[in-house]
Each structure stands twice: as C-alpha cells, then as structure tokens.
C-alpha positions as CSV (number, residue, x, y, z in Angstrom):
1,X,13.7,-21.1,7.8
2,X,14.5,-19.1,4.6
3,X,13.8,-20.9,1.4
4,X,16.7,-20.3,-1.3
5,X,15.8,-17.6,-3.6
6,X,15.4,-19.1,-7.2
7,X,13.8,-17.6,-10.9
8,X,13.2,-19.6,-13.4
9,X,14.9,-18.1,-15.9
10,X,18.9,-17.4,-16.8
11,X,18.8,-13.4,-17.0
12,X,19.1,-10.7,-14.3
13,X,18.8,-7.2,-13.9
14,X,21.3,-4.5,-12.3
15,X,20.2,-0.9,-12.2
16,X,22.8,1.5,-11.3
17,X,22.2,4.6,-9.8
18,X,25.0,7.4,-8.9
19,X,24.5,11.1,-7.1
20,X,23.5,13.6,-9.8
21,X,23.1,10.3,-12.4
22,X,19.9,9.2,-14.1
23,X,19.7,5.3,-13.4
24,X,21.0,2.8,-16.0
25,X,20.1,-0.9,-16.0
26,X,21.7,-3.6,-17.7
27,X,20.2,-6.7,-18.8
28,X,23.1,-9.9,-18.1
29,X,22.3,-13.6,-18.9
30,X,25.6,-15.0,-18.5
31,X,27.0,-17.0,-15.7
32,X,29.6,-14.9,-14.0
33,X,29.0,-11.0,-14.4
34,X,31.9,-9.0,-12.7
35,X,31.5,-5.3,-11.8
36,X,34.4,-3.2,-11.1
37,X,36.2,0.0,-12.8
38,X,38.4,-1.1,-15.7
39,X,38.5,-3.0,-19.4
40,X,38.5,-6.0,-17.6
41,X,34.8,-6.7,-16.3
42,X,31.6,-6.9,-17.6
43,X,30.0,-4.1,-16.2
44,X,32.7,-1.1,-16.0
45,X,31.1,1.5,-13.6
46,X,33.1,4.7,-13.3
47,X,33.4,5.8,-9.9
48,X,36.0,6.2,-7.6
49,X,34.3,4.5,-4.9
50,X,34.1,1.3,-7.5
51,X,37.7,-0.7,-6.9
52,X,39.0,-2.2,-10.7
53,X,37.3,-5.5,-9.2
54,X,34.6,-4.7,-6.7
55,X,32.3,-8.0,-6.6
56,X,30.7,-10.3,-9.2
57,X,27.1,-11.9,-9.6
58,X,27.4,-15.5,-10.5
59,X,24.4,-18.3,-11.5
60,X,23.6,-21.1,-9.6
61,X,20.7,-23.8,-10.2
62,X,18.8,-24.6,-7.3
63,X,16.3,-26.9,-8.9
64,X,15.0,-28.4,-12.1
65,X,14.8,-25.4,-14.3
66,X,15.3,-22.8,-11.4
67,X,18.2,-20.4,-10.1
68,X,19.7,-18.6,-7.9
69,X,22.1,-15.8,-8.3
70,X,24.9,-15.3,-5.7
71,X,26.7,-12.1,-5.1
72,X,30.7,-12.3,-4.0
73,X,32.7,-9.1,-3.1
74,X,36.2,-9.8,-4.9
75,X,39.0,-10.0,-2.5
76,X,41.5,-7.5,-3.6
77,X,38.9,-4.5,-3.4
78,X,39.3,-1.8,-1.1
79,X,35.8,-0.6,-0.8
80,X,33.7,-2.8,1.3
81,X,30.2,-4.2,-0.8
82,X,27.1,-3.8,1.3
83,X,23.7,-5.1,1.3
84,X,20.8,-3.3,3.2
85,X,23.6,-1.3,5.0
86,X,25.5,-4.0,6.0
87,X,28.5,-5.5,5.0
88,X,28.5,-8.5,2.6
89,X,30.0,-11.2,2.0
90,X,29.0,-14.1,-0.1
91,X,25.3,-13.5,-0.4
92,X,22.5,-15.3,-2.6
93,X,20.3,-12.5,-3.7
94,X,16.4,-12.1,-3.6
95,X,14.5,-10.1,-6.0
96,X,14.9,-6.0,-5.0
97,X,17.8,-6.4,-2.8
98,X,20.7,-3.2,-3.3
99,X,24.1,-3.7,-3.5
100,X,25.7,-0.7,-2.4
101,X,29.3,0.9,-2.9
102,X,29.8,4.2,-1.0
103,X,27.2,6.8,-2.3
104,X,26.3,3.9,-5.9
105,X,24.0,1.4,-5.7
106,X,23.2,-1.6,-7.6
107,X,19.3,-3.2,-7.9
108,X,18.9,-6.2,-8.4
109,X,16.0,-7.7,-10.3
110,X,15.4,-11.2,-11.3
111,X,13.3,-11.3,-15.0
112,X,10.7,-14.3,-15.0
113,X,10.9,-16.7,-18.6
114,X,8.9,-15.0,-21.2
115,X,8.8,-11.9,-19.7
116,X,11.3,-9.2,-21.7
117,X,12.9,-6.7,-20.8
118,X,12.3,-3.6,-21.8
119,X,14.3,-1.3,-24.7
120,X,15.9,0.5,-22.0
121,X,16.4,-2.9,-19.9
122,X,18.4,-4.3,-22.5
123,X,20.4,-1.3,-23.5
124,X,24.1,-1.1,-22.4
125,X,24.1,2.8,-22.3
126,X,26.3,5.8,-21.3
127,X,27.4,5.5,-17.9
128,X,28.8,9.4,-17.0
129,X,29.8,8.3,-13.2
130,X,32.6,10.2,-11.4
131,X,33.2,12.6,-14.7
132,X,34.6,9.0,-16.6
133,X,32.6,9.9,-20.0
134,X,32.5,5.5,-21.1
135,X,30.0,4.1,-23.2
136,X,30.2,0.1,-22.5
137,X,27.9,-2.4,-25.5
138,X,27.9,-5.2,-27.2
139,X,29.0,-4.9,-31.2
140,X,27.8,-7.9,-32.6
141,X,29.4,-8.8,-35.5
142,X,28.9,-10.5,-38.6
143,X,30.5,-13.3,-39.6
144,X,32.1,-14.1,-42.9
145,X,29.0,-15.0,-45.4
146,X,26.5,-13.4,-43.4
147,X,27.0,-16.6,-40.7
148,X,25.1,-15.9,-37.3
149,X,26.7,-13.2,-35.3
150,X,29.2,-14.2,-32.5
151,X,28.7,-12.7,-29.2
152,X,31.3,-11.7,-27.2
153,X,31.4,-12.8,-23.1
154,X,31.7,-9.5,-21.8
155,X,30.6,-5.9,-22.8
156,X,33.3,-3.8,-24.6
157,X,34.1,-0.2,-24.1
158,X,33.7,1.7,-26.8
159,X,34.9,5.3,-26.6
160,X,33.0,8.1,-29.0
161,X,35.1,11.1,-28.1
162,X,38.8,10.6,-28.0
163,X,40.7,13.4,-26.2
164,X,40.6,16.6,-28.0
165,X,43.8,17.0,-29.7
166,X,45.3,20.6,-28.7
167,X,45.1,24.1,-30.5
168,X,48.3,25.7,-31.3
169,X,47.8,29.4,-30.3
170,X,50.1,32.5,-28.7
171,X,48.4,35.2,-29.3
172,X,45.2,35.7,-26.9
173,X,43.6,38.0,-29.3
174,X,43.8,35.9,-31.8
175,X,42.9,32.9,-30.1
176,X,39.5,34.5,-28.7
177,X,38.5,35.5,-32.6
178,X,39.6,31.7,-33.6
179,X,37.4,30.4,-30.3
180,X,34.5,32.6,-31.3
181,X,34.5,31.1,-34.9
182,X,34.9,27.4,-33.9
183,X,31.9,28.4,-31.2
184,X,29.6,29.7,-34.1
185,X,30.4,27.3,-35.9
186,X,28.8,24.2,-33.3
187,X,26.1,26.3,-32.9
188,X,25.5,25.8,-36.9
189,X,25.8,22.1,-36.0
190,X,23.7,22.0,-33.3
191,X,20.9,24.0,-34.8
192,X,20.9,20.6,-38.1
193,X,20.2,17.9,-35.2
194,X,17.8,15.6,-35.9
195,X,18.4,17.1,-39.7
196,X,21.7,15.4,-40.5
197,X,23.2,12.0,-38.2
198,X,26.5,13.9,-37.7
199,X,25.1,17.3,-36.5
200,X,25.7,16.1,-33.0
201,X,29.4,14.9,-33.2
202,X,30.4,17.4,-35.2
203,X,29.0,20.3,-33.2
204,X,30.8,18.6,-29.6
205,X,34.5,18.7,-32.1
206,X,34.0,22.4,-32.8
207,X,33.2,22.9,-29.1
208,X,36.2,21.1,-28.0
209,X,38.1,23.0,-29.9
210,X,36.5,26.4,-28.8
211,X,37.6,25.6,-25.5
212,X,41.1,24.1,-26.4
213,X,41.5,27.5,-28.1
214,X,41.1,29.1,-25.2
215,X,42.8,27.5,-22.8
216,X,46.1,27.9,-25.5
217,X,45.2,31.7,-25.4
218,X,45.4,31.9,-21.3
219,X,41.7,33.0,-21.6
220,X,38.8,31.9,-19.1
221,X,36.5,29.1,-20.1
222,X,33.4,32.1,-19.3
223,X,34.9,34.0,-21.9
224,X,32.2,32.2,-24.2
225,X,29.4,31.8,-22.0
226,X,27.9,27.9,-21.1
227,X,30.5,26.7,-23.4
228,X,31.4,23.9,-21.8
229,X,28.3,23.1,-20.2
230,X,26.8,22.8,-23.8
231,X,29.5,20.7,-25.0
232,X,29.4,18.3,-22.0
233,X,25.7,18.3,-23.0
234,X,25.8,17.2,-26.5
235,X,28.6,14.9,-25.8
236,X,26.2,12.8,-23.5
237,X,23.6,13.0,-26.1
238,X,25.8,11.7,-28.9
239,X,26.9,9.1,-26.8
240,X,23.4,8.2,-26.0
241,X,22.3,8.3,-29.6
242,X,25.2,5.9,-30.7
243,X,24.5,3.7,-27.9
244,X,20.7,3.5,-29.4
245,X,22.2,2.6,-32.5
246,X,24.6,0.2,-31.4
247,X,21.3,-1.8,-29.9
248,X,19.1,-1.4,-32.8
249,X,21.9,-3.0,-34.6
250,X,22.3,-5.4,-32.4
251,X,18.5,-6.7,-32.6
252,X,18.6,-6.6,-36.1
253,X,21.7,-9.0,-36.5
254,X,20.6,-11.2,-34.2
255,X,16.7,-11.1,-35.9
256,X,18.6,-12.1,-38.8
257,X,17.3,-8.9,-41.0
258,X,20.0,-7.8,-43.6
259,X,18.3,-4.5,-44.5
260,X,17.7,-3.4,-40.9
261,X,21.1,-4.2,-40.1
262,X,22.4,-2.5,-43.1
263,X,20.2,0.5,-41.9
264,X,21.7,1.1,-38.7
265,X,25.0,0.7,-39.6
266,X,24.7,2.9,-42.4
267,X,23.1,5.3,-39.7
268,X,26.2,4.7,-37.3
269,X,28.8,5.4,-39.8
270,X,27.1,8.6,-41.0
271,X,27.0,9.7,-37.3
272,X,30.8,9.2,-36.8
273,X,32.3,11.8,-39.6
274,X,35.7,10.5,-38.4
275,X,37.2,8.0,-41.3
276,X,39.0,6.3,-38.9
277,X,37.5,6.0,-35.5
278,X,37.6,2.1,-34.5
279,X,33.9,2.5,-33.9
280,X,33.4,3.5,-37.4
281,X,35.5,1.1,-38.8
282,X,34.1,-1.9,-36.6
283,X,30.6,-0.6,-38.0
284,X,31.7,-0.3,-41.8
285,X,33.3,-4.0,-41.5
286,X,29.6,-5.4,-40.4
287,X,27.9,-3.6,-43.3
288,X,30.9,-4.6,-45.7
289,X,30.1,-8.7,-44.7
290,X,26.6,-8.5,-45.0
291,X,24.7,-10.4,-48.2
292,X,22.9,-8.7,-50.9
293,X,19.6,-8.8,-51.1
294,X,16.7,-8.9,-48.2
295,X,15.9,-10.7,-45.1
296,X,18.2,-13.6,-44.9
C-alpha cells in the first residue's frame, strides 16, 4: 500500500515548460493555487491549450506538521489535465510528478523547511506562451507610514508594453524614410543598454513604431531587415529586466530595508520612461510612502 505523499513544509514548486519556451518556475505557499489562462488565477499560463480555468493545486495536512498537496482539474475546462500520460482526476501529488496540458507541462516539486528556493525559484517571470507577451508578479506595497507590506492572494498581471498605438501615414515613400529614422533611432537605444535603465524600453517604442510605419505605408515588414525579430527580442528582455526588479523590490520590502527599496524602485521608474504607465505609477506610490532615513 501507497503511503500519502506529505513535506513538511507549506511551499511548492511548478515549473512550466512550453515548445520553443525556456522553463519558468514559480514558487506558491498559499493554500489554493489555480492555473488557467485569464486575470482570474494565480498562475496565468498563455496557451491555447490552457482553458481560463484548467485545474488548481490545493494544501492538505496529513500529519502533525506535514502536507500533502492535491491536484483537481476544474470542471468547466475543455482540455483534459494529465499525469504520466494519463488522465487525471483528483490526484495527491508526489515530488517530480508532471501535470501535462497538450504539448505544456507543469513539474511539480515539493521544497523541504529551511531549504530556499532559489532567485529564479521565487521569481514570477515573463511567461511568452502561445505569442501572449504577460508578465505575472507580486507588487508589494507599502503601507501608509512605512507599515509592513500587504501581500496580495494571487499574482497580478502586469503588462510593460501596451499595444503600439498606430502611425498615421499615406505616402509609402515617405513612410519608409519615417521607418528608417524611428529604426536608427532604436538602434541608438539599444547600443546605451546596460548604460542608461530606459535604453531597453525605449529602443522596443521606436521599433514598434518602425514597423507600425510600415505597415501604414503598405510596405513589407523585410523592408528593414530582422526588425521585428529584434523588437520581439528586446521586448522579452525588458520584460525580464522589470520582472528582476519587481523581485528585488519585493525582498527588499519585505526585509524591511528602506534604502534598498527606495533603490529599486527608483531603478523601476527610470526604466519605464512612460509618466503614466500603471506600473510606473504603482512603483512611484511605494517610493512616495516610504520613511526618511535608513533601515527601518
């Protein structure tokens, strides 16, 4: 007979892997995690093999101190859950097992008490599944008086890149000399990364708007070679970066370290040029709340 699988600690693991994707894992230590493709869930995966609600991971305890962590397709999805290439249904999961979902699969991994997870365990970062560009992290947030941060239940999307608002153009001449400039102009970005925070976002807007000149002008995306690969490129990275940030900031509220969190959010803000992006704003409120003076 099968004992129950139990850890003895609160948190689990899911590392998601996607055709063409670099794996992502997610560190979760409430007691209901939902997975699915929307605002809605904790971990929004987009694919379009994921349903909006495809199956949550919930907590049980099992014994004094110990738990077990059951996994339960939802019942409105319309992709069947497996595990080891069968389908699931309400299923208490062992350390390793895969939840799969068409061609994406989920690892699961228990984490022991006083073992941590590592920097890229813990980081809610850019998931780029099925051409959904979605960024999904936790934005802790200062309370009034510098009072302990206040965690919300469930990861938030937070978008970097809104859609690319569109180039008024007629003339296709004219449009290809506007395209060229905004081109050159990235490129100037792009060569000040890792020089100046906002290099990276402000070289992906001047991209955009290459191509959104072009497409206005009736001209061929190849009429500036690797354009859009590039800007597809550095939108990933920028998204990473701000992810990065988002964490560091994160540690540092919850350390309790003013001028660390003042720091990153200083760094956040200067990597959104945009006055009023809700990121930005979110970001500038944090820094705006915190005390004067050093480590509280």
């Amino acid at each position: 007979m099968k004992s129950t699988p139990s850890a003895d600690s609160r948190v689990f693991l899911l590392t998601v892997r996607a055709p063409r994707q670099r794996p992502r894992t997610y560190r979760f230590d409430e007691e209901r995690v939902s997975v699915g493709r929307g605002n809605d869930v904790s971990l929004d995966v987009r694919h379009t093999t994921i349903s909006r609600r495809q199956f949550h991971v919930r907590r049980r305890e099992v014994s004094a101190g110990g738990f077990a962590f059951e996994m339960l397709p939802e019942a409105d999805t319309t992709n069947p859950t497996h595990i080891a290439g069968k389908p699931a249904g309400s299923h208490l999961l062992r350390d390793g097992d895969v939840i799969s979902v068409g061609p994406v699969r989920f690892r699961f991994q228990m984490e022991s008490r006083g073992v941590a997870a590592s920097d890229s365990s813990r980081r809610r970062a850019v998931l780029l599944l099925g051409g959904g560009l979605a960024m999904t992290g936790l934005l802790f947030l200062a309370g009034p008086g510098g009072a302990r941060p206040r965690r919300a239940s469930a990861p938030r999307e937070v978008v970097v890149f809104h859609p690319a608002a569109a180039e008024r153009c007629a003339d296709p001449a004219v449009c290809r000399l506007r395209a060229l400039e905004a081109h050159a102009l990235g490129q100037r970005h792009e060569a000040r990364l890792g020089a100046s925070p906002d290099a990276c976002y402000r070289a992906v807007q001047e991209y955009r708007r290459a191509e959104s000149l072009l497409r206005a002008g009736g001209l061929a995306s190849t009429t500036i070679p690797d354009l859009g690969a590039n800007e597809r490129r550095l939108r990933e990275q920028c998204t990473q970066e701000v992810g990065d940030a988002l964490f560091r900031l994160r540690r540092a509220q919850q350390a309790g370290d003013t001028e660390r969190t003042r720091g990153e959010a200083d760094l956040l803000v200067r990597m959104i040029p945009e006055v009023n992006h809700p990121l930005r704003r979110k970001v500038q409120g944090v820094k705006d709340l915190l005390p004067p003076g050093g480590k509280r």
